[in-house]
VOTI-842623 format. One record per residue: residue number from 1; residue in one letter; x, y, z of N, C-alpha, C in turn. Coordinates in steps of 0.001 Angstrom, whole numbers, plus 500000, padded with zeros to 6 digits. Example, Ala and Ser with C-alpha at 12.3 -4.5 7.8 and 13.67 -1.06 7.14 Angstrom:
   resi   resn    neast   nnorth      nup   caeast   canorth     caup    ceast   cnorth      cup
      1      a   513190   494310   507800   512300    495500   507800   513200   496700   507800
      2      s   512850   497750   507080   513670    498940   507140   512900   500030   507870
END
This chain:
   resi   resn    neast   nnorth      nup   caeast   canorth     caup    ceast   cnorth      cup
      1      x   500840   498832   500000   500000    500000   500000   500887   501233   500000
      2      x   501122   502032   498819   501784    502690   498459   500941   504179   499531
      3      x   499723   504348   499306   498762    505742   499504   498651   505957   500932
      4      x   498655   507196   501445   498575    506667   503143   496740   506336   503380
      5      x   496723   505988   504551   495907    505468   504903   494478   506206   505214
      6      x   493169   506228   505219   492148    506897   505487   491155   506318   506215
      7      x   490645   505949   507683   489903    505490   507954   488425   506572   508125
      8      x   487466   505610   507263   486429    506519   507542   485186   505964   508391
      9      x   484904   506522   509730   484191    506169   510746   482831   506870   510907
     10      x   481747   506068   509910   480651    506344   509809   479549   505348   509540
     11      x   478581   505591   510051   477508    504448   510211   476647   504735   509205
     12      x   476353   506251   508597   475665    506348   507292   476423   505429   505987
     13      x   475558   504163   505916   476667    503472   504607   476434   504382   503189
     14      x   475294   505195   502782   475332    506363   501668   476807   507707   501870
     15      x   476756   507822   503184   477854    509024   503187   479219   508221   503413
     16      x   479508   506986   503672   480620    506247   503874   481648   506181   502459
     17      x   480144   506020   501850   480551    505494   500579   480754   506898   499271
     18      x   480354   507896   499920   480454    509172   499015   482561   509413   499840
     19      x   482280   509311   501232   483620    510019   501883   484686   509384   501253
     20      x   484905   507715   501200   485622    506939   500884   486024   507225   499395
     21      x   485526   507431   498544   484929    507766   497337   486132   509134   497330
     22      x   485518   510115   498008   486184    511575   497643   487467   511210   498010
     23      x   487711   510513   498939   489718    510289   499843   490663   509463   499061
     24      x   489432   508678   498441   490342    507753   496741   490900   508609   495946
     25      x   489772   509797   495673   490530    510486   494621   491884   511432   494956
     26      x   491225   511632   496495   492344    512798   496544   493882   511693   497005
     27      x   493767   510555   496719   495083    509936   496866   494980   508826   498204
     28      x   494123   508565   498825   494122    508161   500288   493782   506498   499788
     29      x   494168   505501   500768   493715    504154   500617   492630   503753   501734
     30      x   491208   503391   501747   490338    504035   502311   489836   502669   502954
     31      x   489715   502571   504350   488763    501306   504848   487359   502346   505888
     32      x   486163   501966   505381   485445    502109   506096   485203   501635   507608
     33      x   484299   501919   508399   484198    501394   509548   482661   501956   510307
     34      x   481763   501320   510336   480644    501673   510928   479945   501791   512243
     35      x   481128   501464   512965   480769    500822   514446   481849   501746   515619
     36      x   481472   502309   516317   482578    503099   517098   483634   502082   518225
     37      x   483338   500783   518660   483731    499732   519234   484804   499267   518313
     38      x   484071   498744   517118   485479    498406   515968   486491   499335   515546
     39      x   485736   500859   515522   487104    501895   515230   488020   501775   515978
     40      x   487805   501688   517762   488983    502042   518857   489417   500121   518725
     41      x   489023   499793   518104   490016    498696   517682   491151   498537   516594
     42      x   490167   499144   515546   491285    499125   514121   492596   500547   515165
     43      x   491782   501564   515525   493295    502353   515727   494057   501978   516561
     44      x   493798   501006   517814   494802    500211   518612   495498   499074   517610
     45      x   495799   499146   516320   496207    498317   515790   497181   499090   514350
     46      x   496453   500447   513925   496597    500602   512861   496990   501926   513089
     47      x   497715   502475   512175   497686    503680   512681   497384   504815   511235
     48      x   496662   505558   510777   495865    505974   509908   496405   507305   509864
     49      x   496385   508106   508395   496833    509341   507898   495556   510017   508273
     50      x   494561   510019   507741   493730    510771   508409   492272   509713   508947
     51      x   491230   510604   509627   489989    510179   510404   489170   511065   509906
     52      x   488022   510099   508962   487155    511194   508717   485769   510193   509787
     53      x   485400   511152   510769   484688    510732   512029   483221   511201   511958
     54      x   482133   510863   512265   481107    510875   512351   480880   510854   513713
     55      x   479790   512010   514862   480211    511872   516347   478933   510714   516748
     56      x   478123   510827   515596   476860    510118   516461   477029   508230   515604
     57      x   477620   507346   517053   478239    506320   516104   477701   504850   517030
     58      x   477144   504110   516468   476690    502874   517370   478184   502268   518060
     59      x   477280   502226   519982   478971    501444   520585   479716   502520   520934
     60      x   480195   503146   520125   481527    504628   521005   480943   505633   520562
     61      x   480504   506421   521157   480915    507859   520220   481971   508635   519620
     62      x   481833   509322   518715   482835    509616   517985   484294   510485   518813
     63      x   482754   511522   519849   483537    512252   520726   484539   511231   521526
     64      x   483921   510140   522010   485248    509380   522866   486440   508634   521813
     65      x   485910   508802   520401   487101    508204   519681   488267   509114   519495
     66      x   487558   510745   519250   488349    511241   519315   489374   511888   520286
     67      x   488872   511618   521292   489930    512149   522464   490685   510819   522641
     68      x   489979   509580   522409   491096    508458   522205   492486   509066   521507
     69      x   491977   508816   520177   492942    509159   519658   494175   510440   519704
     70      x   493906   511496   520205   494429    512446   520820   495107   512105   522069
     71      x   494588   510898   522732   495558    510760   523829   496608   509684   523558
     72      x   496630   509343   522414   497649    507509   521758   498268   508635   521082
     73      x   499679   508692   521783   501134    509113   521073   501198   508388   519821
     74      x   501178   507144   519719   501417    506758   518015   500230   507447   517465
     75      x   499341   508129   517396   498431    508723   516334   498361   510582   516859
     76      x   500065   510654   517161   499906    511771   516889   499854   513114   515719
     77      x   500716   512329   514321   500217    512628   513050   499334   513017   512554
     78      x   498093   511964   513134   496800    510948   512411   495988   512655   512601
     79      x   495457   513062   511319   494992    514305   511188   493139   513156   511729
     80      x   492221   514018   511986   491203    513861   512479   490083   514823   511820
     81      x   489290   514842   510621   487757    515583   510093   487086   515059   510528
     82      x   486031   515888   511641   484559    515355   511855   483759   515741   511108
     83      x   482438   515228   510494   481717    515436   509726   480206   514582   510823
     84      x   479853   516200   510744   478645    515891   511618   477623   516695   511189
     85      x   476459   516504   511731   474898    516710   511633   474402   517997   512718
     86      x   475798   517940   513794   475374    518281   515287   476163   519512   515597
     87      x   475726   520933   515152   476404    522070   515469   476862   521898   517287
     88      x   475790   521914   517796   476536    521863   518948   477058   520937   519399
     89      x   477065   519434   519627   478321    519039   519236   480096   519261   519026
     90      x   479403   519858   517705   481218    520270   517072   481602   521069   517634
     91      x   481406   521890   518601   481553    523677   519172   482447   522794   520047
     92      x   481611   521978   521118   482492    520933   521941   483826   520244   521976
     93      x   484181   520083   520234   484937    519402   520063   486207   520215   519085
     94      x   485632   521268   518691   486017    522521   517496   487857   521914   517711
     95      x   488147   522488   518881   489675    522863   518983   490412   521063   519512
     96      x   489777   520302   519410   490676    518779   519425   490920   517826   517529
     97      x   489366   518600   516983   489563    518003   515604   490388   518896   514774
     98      x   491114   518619   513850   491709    519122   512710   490561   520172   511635
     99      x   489965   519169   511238   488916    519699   510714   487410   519662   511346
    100      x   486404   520513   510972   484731    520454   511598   484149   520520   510320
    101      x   483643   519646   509554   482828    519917   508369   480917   519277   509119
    102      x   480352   520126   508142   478816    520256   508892   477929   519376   507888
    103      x   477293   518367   507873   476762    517437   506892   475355   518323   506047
    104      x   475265   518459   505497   476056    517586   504190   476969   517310   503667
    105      x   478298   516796   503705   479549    517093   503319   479618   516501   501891
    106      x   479999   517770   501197   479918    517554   499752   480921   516698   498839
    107      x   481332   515554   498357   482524    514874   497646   483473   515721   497328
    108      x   483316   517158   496357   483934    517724   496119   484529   518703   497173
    109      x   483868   519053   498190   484452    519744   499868   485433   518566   500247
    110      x   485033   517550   500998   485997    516484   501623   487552   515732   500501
    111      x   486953   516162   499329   488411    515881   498305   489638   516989   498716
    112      x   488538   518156   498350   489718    518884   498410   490508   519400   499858
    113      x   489222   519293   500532   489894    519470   501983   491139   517983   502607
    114      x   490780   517331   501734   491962    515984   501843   493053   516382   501338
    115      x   492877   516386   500359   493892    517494   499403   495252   518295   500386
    116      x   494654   518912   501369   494894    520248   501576   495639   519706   502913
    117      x   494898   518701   503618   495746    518240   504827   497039   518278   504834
    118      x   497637   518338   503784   499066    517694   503385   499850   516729   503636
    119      x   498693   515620   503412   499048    514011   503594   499381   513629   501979
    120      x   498257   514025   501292   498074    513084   499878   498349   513885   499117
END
């Protein structure tokens, strides 16, 4: 696997499959994940270029994935986009994620904002 890595942690399988979709193009090698229990598994195992996170997630919430991950020194790299439904919410979380995108998140928004991380 030449591309870095993209895990995308969302239970909408329509927006999984648009996110995964946009992170292909912008260069990323993309495994979905629908379950917030299986995410804090794949990242105790894996360690991922970026997180595109969803907060409202069956099993973990996104919010506890992401302060997971913020507290695991090996994923201190690991850039983190939430893409949520839940203004307030994200206000909560604004200054731990990298990015805050507000759903609808458009293919062509999440490409280029991949783009731009300066991973891919």
């Amino acid at each position: 696997m030449d591309n870095p890595l993209a895990f995308i942690v969302e239970d909408d399988e329509d927006a999984s499959i648009i996110f995964a979709s946009a992170l292909q193009e912008a260069g990323f090698e993309c495994e979905i994940i629908r379950d917030g229990e299986k995410a804090l598994t794949w990242l105790a195992e894996t360690v991922p270029a970026v997180v595109v996170l969803d907060l409202e997630l069956p099993g973990v919430s996104g919010i506890d994935i992401l302060r997971q991950v913020r507290a695991d020194a090996r994923l201190a790299e690991t850039r983190v986009i939430v893409a949520t439904a839940h203004p307030d919410m994200a206000v909560d979380i604004q200054d731990e994620a990298d990015l805050v995108l507000f759903k609808p998140v458009s293919y062509i928004q999440l490409r280029d904002l991949a783009k731009r991380v300066g991973i891919a």
